[in-house]
N, C-alpha and C positions, 0 to 999 in steps of 0.2 A: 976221569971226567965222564958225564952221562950225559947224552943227548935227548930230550924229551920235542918230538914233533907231532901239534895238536894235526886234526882234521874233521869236516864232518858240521862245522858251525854256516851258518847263515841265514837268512828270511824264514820265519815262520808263522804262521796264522796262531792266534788265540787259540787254545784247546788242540794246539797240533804236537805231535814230537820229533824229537831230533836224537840221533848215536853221535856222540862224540868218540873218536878215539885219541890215544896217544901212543904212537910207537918210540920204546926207547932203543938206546943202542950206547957204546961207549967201548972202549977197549975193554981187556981184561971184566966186561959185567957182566955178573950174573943176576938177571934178570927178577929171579923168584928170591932171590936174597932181599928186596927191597920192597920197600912198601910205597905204594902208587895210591895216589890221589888226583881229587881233581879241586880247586877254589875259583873263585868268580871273586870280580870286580865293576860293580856295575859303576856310573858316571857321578863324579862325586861322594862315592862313597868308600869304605874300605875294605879291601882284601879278604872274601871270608870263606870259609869252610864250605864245604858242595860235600862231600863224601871220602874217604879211603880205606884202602884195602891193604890187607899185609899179604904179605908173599903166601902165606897157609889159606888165605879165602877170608879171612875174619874180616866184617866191613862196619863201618862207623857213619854215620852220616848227620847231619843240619837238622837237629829235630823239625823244622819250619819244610823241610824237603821230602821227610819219610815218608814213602808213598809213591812217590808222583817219580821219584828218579833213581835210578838203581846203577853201583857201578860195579865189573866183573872187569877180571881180567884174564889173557891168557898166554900163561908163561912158554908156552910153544912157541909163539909169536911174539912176546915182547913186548905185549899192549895190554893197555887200560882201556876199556869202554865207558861211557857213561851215556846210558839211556835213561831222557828226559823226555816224560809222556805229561799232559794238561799242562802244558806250556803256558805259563801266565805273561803278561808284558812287564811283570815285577822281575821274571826271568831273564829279562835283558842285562845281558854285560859280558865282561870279556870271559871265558874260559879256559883257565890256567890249569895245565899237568905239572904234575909234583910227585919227586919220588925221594926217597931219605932211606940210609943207612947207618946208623949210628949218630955220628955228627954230620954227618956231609945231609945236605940236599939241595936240588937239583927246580930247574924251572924251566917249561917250557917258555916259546913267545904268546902262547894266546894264540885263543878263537873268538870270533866274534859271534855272537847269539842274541839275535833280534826278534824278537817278538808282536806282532803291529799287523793288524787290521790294512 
């Protein structure tokens, strides 16, 4: 079992940014064996892609995102970053860590990421 806990979400001005992290943890895990992402959910809408990264650095991310948010992680520590610079108010919604090994994967509870004047 893996434990993913976000941190790092809340109020933000138009054009500002914000670090997300997610620290995981679990018995028996190794940490660089899995592949860490991050997905959003904003209000009435569904569940979607923000960015992930495999255990070797390779990162993928939301055509609609490239640019503006970059995610790193680091396997000394057990975490997933996700730096979100030009913060739009389309940017609001929850922020979900995600990690997957083979079949299994893994959810954290969300952040929340507000964007608003």
């Amino acid at each position: 079992q893996v434990q993913l806990v976000e941190s790092g979400g809340g109020l933000v001005q138009p054009g500002g940014s914000l670090r997300l992290s997610c620290a995981a943890s679990g018995s028996s895990f190794i940490f660089r064996l899995y592949a860490m992402g991050w997905y959003r959910q904003a209000p009435g809408k569904q569940r979607e892609l923000v960015a992930t990264i495999t255990g070797g650095g390779n990162t993928n991310y939301a055509d609609s995102l490239k640019g503006r948010f970059t995610i790193s992680r680091d396997n000394a520590k057990n975490t997933v970053y996700l730096q979100m610079n030009s913060l739009q108010p389309e940017d609001t919604a929850v922020y979900y860590c995600w990690s997957e090994r083979g079949k299994d994967d893994y959810w954290g509870q969300g952040t929340q990421v507000t964007v608003s004047s």
